[in-house]
MARLUMDO-312499 format. One record per atom (N, C-alpha, C, O): x, y, z. Coordinates in pm, whole numbers, plus 50000, padded with zeros to 5 digits. Layout:
N
XYZ/...
//
This chain:
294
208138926385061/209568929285047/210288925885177/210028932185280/211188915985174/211928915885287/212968921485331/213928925285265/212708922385515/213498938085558/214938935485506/215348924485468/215538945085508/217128948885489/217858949285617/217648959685679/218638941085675/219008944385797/220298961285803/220408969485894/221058960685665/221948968785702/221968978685576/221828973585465/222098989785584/222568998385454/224229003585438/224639007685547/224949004085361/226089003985304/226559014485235/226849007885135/226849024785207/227299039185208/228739043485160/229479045885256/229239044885054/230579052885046/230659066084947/229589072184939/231499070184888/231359080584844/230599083884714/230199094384665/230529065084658/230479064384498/229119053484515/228429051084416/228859048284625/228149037584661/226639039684712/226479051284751/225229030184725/225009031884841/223689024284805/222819026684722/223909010984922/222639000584882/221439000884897/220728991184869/220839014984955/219599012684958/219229012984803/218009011684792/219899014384672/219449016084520/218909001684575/217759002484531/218938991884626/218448978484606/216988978484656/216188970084615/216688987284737/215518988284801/214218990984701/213899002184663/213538979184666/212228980084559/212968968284449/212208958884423/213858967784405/214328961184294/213408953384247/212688947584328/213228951584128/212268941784054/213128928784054/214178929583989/212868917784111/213378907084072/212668903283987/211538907583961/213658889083900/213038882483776/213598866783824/214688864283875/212778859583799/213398839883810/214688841883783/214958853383748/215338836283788/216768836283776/217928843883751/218998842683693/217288852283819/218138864683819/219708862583886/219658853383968/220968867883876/221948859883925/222638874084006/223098882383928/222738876984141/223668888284176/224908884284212/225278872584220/225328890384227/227728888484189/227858897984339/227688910184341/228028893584404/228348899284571/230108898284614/230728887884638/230388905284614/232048903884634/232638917184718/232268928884714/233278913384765/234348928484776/235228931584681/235668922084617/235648942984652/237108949484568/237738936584558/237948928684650/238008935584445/239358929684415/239418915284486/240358910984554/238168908284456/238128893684537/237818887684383/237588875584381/237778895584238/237148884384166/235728887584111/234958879584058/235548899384130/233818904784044/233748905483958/232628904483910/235048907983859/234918911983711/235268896183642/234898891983533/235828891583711/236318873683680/234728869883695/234278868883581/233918867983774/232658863583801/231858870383687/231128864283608/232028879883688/230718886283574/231578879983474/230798870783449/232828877183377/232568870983290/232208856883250/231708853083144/232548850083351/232078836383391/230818831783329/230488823183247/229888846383444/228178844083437/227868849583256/226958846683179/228638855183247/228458861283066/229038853082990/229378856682877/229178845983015/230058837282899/228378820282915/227768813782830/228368820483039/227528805283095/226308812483050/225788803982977/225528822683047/224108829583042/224438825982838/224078815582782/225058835982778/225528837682643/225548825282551/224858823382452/226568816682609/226918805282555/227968808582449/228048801282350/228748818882461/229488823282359/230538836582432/230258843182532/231738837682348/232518837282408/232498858782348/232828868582414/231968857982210/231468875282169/229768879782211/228618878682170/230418884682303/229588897482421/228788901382286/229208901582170/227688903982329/226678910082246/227148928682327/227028938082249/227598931982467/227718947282465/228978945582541/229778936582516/229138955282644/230518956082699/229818950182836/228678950382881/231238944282884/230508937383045/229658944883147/228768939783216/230078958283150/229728965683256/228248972183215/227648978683300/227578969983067/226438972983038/225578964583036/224368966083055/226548948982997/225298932783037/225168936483160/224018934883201/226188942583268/226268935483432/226208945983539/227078947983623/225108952183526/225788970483581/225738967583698/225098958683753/226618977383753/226548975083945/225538987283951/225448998383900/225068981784013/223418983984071/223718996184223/222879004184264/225038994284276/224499006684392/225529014184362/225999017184472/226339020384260/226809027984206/226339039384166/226019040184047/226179050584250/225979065984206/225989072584090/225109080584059/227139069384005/227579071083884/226399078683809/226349090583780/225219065883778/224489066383718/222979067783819/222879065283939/221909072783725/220989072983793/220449060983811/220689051483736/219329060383960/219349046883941/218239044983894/218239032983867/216909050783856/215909047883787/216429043283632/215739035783564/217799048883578/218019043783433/218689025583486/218429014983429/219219026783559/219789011283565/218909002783601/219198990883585/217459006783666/216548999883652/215698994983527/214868985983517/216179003983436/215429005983355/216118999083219/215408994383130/217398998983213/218518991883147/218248974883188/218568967183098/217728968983305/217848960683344/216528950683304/216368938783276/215568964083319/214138958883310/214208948983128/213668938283099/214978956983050/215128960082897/215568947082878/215178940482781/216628941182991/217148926182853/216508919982934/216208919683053/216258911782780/215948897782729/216058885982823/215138878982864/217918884682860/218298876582878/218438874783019/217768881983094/219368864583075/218888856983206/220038875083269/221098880083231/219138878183360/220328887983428/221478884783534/221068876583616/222418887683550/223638890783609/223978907083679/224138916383600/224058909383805/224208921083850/225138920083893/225298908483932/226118927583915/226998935884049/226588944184130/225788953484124/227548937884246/227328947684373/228308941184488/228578929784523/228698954384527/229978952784664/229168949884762/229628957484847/227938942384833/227288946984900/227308937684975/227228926984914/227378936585086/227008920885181/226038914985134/225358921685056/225668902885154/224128895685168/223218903485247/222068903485204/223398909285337/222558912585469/222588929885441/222498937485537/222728935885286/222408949885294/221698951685140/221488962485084/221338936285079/220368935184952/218998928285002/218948927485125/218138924284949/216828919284934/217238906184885/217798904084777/216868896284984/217288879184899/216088875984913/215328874685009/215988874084742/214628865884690/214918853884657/216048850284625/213848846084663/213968833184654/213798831184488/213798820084436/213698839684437/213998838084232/215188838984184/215628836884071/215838843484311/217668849884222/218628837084286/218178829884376/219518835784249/221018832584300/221958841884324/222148851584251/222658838784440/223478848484497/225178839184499/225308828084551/226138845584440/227398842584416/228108852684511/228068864984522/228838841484582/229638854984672/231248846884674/231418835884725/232498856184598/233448850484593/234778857084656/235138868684636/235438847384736/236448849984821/237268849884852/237408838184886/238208855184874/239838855484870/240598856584960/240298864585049/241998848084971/242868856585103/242588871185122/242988878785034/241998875785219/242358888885299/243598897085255/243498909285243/244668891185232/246058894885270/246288896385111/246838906985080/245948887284997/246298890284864/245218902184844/245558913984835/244108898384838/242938913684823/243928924684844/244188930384738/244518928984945/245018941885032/245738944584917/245698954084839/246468933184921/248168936584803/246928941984660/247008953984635/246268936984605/245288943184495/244668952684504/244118955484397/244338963884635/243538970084649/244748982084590/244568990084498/246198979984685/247028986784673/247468991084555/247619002784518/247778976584469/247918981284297/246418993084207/246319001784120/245788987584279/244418989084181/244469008584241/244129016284151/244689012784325/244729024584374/245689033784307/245419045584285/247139026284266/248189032384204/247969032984039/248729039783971/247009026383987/246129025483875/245129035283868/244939038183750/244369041683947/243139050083946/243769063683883/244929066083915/243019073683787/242829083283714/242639094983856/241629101283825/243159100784000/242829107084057/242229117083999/241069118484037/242669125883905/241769135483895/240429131983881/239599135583966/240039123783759/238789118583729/237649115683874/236429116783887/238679112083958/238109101184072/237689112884191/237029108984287/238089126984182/237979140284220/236999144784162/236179150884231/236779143584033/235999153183960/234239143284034/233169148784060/234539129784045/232999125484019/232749122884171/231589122984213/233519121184230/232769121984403/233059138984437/232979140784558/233299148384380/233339160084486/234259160184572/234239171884609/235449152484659/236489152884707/237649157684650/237739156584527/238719163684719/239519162884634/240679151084662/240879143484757/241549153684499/242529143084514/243619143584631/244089152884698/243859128184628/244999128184759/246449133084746/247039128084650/247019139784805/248189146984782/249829141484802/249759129784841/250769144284794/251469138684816/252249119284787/251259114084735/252859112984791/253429099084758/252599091884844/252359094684961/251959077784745/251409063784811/251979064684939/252649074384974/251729054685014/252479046685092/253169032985054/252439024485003/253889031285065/254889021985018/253899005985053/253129005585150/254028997084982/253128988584992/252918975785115/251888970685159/253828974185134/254768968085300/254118975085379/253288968785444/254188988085404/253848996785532/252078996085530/251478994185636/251508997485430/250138994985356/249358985185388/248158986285410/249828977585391/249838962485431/249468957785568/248568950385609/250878967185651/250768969885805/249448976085845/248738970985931/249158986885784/248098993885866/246708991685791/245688997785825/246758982585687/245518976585643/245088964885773/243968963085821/245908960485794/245728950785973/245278954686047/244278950686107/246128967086071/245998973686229/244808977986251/244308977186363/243928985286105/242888998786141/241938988486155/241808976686123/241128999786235/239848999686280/238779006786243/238869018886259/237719001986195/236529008086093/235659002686065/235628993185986/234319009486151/232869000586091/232628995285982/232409002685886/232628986585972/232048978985809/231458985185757/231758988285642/229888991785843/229058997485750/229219016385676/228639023285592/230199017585756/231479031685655/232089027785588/232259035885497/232869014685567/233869011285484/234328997285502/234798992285604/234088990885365/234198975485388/235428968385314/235528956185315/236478977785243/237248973785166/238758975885305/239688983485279/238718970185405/239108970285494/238888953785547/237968946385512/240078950485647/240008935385643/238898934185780/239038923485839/238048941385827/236948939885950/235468942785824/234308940885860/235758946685705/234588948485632/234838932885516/233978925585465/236208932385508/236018918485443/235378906385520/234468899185478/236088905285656/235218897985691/234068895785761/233728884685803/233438906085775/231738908585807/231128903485664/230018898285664/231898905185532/230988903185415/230948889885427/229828884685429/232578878685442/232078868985422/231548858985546/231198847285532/231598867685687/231028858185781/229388856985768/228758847185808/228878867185714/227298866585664/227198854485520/226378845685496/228268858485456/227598847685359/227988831085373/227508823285290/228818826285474/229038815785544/227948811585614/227388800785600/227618821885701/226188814385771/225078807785679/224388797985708/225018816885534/224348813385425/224628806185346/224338806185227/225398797185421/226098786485276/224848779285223/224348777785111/224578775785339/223598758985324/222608761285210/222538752985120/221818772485211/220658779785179/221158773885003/222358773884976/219968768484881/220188763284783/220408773584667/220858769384561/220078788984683/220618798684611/221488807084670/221458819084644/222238802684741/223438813484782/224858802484725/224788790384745/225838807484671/227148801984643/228448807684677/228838818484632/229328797984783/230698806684741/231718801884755/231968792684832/232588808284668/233368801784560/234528812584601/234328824384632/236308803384589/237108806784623/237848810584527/238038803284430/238438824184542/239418830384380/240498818984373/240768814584261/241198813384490/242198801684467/241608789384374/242268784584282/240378785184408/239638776084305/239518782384180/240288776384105/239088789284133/238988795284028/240258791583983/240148782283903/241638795684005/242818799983944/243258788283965/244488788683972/242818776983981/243438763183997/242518753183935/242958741783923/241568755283903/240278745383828/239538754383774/238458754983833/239648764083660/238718772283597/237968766183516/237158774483474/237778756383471/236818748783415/235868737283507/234688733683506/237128733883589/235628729783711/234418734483790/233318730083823/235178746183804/234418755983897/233658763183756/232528765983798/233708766683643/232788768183573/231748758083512/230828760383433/232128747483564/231148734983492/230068737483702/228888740683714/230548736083758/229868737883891/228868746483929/227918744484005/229208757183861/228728769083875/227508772483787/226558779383824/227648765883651/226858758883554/225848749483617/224618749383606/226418743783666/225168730083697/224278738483850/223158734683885/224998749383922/224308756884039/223388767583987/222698773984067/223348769783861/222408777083802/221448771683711/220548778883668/221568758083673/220668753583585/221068755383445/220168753083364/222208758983397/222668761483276/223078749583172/224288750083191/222968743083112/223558734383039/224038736482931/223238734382840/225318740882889/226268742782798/226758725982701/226938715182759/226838727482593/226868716782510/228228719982535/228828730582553/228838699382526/230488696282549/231048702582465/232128705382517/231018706682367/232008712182257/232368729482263/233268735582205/231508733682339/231398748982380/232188750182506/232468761682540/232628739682585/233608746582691/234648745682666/235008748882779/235708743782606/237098748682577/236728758382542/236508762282657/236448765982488/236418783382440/235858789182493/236018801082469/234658784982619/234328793682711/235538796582805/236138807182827/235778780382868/236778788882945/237778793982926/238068802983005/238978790382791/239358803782743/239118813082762/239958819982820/238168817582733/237618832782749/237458839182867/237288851382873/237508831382970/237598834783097/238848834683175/238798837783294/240198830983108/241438832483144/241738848783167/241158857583103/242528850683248/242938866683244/243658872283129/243558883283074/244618859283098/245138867482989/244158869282860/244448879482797/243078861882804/242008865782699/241388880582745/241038890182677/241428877782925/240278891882935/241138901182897/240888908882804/242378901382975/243458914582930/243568923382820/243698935582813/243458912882720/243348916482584/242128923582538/242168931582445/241058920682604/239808926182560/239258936982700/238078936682735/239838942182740/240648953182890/239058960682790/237938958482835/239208967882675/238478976982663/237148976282672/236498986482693/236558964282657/235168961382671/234628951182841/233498949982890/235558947282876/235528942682988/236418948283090/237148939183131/236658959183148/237198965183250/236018970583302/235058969083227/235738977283424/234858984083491/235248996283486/235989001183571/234749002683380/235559016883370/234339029983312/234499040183245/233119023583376/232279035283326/232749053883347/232769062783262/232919054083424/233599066383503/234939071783427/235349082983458/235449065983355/236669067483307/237899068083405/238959073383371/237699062383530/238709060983629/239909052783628/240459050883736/240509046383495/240909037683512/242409047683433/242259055083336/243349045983483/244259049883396/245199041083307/246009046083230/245069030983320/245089017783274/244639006883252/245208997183301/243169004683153/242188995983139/243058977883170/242888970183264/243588977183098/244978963783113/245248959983205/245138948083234/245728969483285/246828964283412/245318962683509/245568953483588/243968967383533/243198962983590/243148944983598/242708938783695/243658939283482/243698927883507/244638920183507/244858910283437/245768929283666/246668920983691/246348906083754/245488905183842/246798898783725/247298883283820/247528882183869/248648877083868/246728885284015/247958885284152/247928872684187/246908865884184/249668866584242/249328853484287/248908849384433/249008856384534/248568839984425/248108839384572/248918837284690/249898832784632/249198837284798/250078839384843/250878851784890/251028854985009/251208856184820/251568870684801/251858881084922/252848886584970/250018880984952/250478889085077/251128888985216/251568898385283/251078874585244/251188867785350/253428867585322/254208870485413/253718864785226/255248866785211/255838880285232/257068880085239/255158894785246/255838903085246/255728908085364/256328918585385/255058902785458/255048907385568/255438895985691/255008884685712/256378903485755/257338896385918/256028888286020/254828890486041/256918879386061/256488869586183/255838878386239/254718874486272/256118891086268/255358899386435/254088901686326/253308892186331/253778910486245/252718913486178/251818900386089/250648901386051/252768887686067/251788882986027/250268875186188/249068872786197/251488874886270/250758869886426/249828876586467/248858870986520/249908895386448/249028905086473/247248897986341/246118894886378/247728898186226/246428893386132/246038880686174/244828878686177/246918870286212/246288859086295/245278860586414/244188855186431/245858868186479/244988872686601/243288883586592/242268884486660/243858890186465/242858895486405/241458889686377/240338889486428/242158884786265/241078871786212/240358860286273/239418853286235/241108860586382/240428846786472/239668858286589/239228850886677/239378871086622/238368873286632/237458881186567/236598887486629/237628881486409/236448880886305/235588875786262/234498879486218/236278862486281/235808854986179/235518839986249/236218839286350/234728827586229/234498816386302/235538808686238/235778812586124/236278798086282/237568790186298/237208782486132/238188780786060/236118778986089/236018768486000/235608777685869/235838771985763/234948792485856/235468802285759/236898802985733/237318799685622/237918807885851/238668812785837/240288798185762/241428800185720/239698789285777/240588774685733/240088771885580/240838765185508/239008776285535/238048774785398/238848787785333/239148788285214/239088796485413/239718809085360/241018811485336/241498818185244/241908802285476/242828806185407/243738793685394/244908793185433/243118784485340/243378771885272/243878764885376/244328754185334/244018766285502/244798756485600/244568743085613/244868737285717/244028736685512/243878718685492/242428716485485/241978705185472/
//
C-alpha cells in the first residue's frame, strides 16, 4: 500500500476512509473541490461507463463519495465491492491524501478560483441549516449571510491550512498545484470547467478515449445531452448530492454559473490583492492554464 502523504479532516469528511481501499482495473476517482464540477464529472463518467443516458440508480449511489461520514464506511465499501460495473468514486480529496494505484484513473477538474467562491456562496444560501446542524453536531449559524461582494473579499484575504479546510482559495490551490505536478503521469487527468462549458462533447469524446471507452457514433448526441445542466436540472432529484437531505433546493444546486463572474464583482485594489495571492500559490504556468490568460 502506498504511503499517504497527507490526511484531510472536516466536520462531515475525512480521508483516511481511503486508507485500505480495494482497488479494481479501472477504477475511475473524481477528485475536485466544492463546486469546481464533481457532480458534472460524475455524470459524464455515468453516462461514458453506462452508455446510456437512464441511470440504472441515482448518481450519488452509482458514485458515492467515499470520505463522507454520513455513512458508514465499511457499508460504502461494501456498496462498492457489489457493482458489476466499471466504478466511478467521489472525493474532495487532493491527490496527495488518497492511495494512487496504478489500476485506477484519477480526474481532477478545475476552475477559476474566483467563480468557485461566487458558487460556494450560492450553494451555502441553498443548504437546509437545520439538517446540516442536526448531522455534524454543531450548531446552526446565526444571524444574516454576508453579503456576497464582502464574501468574496475575505474569501482572498483568509488564511487557513489546507489540511483544516480546503474550500478556501490556499486549499484550492494546494489541490490543484499537486495535481499539476501530476499531469504528465498516464492515469491522472485535468480538465477545465471552462472546457467543459465550451466543448462538452469534445472533452467528453477525450475523456472517453483517456479511459479506454468506446462509445458507438450514434450514442453521442444523447449522451451529451444528458450531460447539459439544463437535462441535469430537470432530473435535480436523482442526480443532486443530497444523501443527507441538506439540500433545500435539489434544482438550484444546478445553477450555471458563468465564468467570469467572480473576477467582475470585485475592484482593481482587491482584484491585485488575489493576483498577488495566487502568484505565491501557485507556479506561473498552473496559474495561466487556470485562469485562461492565453
Amino acid at each position: 500500500m502506498p504511503e499517504i502523504p497527507f490526511r484531510y479532516r472536516s466536520p462531515d469528511e475525512d480521508s483516511d476512509r481511503w486508507t485500505g481501499f480495494p482497488f479494481r482495473d479501472g477504477d475511475i476517482v473524481i477528485s475536485t473541490r466544492s463546486k469546481n464540477g464533481t457532480t458534472w464529472m460524475q455524470m459524464i463518467c455515468a453516462l461514458l461507463v453506462f452508455g446510456t443516458p437512464e441511470l440504472p440508480a441515482p448518481l450519488s449511489t452509482l458514485s458515492p463519495w467515499l470520505d463522507w461520514l454520513g455513512q458508514p464506511r465499511d457499508e460504502v465499501y461494501a456498496r462498492l465491492a457489489a457493482q458489476p460495473h466499471r466504478r466511478f468514486v467521489k472525493t474532495h480529496t487532493p491527490l496527495d491524501g488518497i492511495p494512487l494505484d496504478d489500476r485506477a484513473h484519477y480526474v481532477v477538474v478545475a476552475r477559476h478560483p474566483l467563480d468557485m467562491a461566487v458558487s460556494l456562496w450560492h450553494q451555502s444560501g441553498n443548504l437546509n441549516r437545520e439538517r446540516m446542524a442536526q448531522l455534524t453536531g454543531r450548531p446552526a449559524p446565526a444571524g444574516p449571510r454576508t453579503p456576497l461582494v464582502e464574501s468574496l473579499r475575505r474569501w482572498v484575504e483568509r488564511e487557513v491550512d489546507p489540511r483544516e479546510e480546503l474550500d478556501t482559495l490556499q486549499g484550492t490551490l494546494w489541490h490543484l498545484r499537486d495535481a499539476w505536478a501530476r499531469r504528465d503521469r498516464p492515469n491522472v487527468t485535468l480538465v477545465h470547467y471552462d472546457d467543459l462549458s465550451a466543448d462538452l462533447g469534445g472533452q467528453m469524446r477525450a475523456l472517453a478515449g483517456r479511459f479506454g471507452i468506446e462509445v458507438p457514433e450514434q450514442r453521442w448526441p444523447e449522451l451529451v445531452e444528458a450531460a447539459t445542466f439544463d437535462r441535469m436540472r430537470r432530473q435535480a432529484d436523482r442526480l443532486a448530492p443530497d444523501q443527507g437531505g441538506v439540500l433545500a433546493d435539489r434544482a438550484a444546486f444546478f445553477r450555471s454559473g458563468r465564468s467570469g463572474q467572480g473576477r467582475e464583482l470585485l475592484d482593481a485594489r482587491t482584484l491585485a490583492r488575489y493576483q498577488a495571492r495566487t502568484a505565491a500559490l501557485a507556479p506561473p504556468d498552473l496559474l495561466a492554464w487556470l485562469h485562461r490568460d492565453g
